[in-house]
C-alpha positions as CSV (number, residue, x, y, z in Angstrom):
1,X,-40.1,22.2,-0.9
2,X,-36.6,22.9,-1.3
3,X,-35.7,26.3,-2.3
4,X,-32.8,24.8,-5.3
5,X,-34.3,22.1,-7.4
6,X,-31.7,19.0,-7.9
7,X,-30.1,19.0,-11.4
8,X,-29.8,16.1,-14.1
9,X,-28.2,16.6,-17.2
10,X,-28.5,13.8,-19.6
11,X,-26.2,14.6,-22.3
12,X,-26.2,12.0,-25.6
13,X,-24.2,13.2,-28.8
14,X,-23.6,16.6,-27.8
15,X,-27.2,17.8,-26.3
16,X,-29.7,16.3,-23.8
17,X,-32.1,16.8,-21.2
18,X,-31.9,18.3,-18.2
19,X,-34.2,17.8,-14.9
20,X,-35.0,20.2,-11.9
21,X,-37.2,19.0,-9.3
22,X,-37.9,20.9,-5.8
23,X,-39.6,18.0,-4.6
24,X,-39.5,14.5,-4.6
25,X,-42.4,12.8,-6.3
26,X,-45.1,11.5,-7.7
27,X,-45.3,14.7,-10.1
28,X,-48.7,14.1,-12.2
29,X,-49.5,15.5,-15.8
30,X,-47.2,17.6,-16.8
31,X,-48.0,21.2,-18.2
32,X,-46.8,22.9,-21.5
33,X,-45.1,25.9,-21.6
34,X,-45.9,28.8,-23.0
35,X,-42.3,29.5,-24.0
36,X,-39.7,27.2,-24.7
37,X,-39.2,23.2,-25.2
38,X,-40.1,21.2,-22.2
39,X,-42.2,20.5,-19.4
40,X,-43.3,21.4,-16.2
41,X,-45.1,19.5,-13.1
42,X,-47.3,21.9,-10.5
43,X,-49.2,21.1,-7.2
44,X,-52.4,22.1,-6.7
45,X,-51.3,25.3,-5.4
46,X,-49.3,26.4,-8.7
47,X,-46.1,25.6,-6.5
48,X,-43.2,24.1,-8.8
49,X,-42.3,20.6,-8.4
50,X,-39.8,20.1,-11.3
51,X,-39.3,20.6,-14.6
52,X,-37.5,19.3,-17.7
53,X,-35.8,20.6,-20.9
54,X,-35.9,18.7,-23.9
55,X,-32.9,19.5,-26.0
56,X,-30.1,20.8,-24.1
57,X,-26.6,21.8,-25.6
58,X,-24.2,20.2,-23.5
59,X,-21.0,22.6,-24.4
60,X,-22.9,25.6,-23.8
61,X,-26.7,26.6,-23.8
62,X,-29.0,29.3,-22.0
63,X,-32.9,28.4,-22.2
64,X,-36.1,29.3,-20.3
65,X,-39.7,28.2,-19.9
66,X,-42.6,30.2,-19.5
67,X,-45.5,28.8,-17.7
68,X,-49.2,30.1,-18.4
69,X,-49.1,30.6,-14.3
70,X,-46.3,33.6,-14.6
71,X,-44.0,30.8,-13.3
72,X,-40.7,31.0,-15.4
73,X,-37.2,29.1,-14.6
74,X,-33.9,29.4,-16.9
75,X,-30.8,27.2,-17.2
76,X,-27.2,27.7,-18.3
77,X,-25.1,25.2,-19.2
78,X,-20.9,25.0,-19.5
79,X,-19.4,22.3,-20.7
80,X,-21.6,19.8,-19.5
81,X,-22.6,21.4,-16.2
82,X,-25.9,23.3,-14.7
83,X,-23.7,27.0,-13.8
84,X,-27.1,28.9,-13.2
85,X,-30.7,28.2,-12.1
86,X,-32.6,31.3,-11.9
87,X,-37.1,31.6,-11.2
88,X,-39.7,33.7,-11.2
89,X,-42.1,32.7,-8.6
90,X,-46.0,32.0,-10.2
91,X,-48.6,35.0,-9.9
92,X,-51.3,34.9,-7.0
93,X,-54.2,33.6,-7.4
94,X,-57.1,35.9,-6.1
């Protein structure tokens, strides 16, 4: 797994949606966030394989999801451009 997830922005009429992925697939079901609009795809392990945000500003946007696994990652956007990828790893499992 690759410790910066690739970045897609796919930007139509002035918003969009964005993909990070670790790995390369297959991903599986995807998983709800707690917080925020999007998805995200998890091994068996709780490890991240990707994610995606749903509705993206493409001028300029900050957003984050919140897995139920701890497991958060956010996004900012500058006209039209992933500027910042920041994570919170997932918590253990005992």
């Amino acid at each position: 797994m690759k410790n910066k997830p690739e970045a897609s922005f796919y930007p139509k009429d002035g918003s969009g949606l964005i993909t990070l992925y670790w790995t390369e697939g297959p991903y599986g079901l995807g998983t709800e966030p707690e917080e925020g609009f999007g998805v995200g795809f998890f091994d068996s392990e709780r490890r991240i394989l990707g994610v995606q945000f749903f509705d993206v500003e493409e001028k300029s946007d900050n957003q984050t999801l919140l897995f139920e696994n701890g497991f958060s990652v956010s996004v900012k956007i500058k006209n039209g451009k992933v500027v910042d990828i920041k994570t919170t790893p997932a918590k253990k499992v005992a």
